[in-house]
C-alpha positions in Angstrom: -13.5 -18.1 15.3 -14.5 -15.0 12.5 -14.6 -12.8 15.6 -11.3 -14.0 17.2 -9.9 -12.5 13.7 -11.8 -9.5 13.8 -10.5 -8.7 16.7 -6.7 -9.5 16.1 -7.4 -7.2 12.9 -8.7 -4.3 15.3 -5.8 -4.9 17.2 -3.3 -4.4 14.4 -5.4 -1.1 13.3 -5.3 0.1 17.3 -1.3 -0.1 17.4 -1.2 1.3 13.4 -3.2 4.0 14.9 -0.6 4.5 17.9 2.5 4.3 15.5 0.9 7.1 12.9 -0.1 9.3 15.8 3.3 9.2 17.5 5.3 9.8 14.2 3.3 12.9 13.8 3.3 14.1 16.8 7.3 14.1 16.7 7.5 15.7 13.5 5.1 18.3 15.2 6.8 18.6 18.1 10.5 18.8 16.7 8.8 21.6 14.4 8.2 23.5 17.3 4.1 23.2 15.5 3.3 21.6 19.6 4.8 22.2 22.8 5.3 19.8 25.6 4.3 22.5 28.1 1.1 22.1 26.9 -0.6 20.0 29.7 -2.5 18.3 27.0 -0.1 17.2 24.7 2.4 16.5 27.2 0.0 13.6 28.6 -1.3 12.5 24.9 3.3 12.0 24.4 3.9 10.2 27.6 1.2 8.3 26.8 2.5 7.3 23.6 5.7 7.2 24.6 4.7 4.3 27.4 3.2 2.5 25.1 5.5 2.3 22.1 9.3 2.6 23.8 9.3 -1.3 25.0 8.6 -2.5 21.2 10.7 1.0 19.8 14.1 -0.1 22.5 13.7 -3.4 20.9 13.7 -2.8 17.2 16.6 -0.5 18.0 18.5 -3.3 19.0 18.5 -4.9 16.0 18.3 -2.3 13.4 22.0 -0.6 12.6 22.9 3.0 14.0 21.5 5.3 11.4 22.8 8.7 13.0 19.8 10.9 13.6 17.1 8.8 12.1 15.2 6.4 13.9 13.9 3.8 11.9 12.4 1.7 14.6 8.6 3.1 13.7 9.0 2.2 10.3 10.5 -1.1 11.0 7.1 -1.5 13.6 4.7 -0.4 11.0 6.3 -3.3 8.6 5.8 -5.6 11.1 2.6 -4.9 11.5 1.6 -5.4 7.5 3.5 -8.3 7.6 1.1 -9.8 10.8 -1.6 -8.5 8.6 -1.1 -10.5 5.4 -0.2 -13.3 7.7 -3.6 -13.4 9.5 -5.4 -12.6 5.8 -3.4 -15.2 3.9 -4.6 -17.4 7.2 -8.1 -16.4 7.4 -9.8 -19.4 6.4 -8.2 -21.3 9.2 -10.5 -18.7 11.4 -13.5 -19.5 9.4 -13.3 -23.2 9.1 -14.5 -24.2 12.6 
């Protein structure tokens, strides 16, 4: 059961990962630092954008019209720390069998 943790905790890092690298990569991109003409990071965007729209739409259905800013990664990367501390507070359950 340890590894049945270890890998839900690899699994929270892989999307933490995703989250960081898209926020970046919008800042970069509205700062005109990256261009989506680029083959490159046009794919790398999709990419991220395929994987992190279903759970982004959904947050932004709950979370309040903010104008221009989109909380919906922050609100993901606090749901993520909150699984976390979950799955630490928890993590004798994994170790007990």
């Amino acid at each position: 059961m340890q590894s049945l943790f270890q890998i839900l905790t690899l699994l929270l890092d892989i999307a933490w990962f995703f989250i960081i690298a898209h926020v970046i990569m919008s800042w970069l991109i509205n700062f005109q630092v990256l261009n989506l003409r680029q083959p490159l990071v046009a794919q790398i965007w999709d990419g991220l954008n395929r994987i992190l729209e279903p759970v982004y739409s959904r947050l932004r259905q709950v979370l309040p019209p903010m104008g221009g800013l989109d909380l919906a990664p922050l609100a993901a990367l606090i749901g993520l720390m909150v699984i976390r501390i979950v799955l630490a507070n928890n993590a004798g359950f994994f170790y007990s069998f």
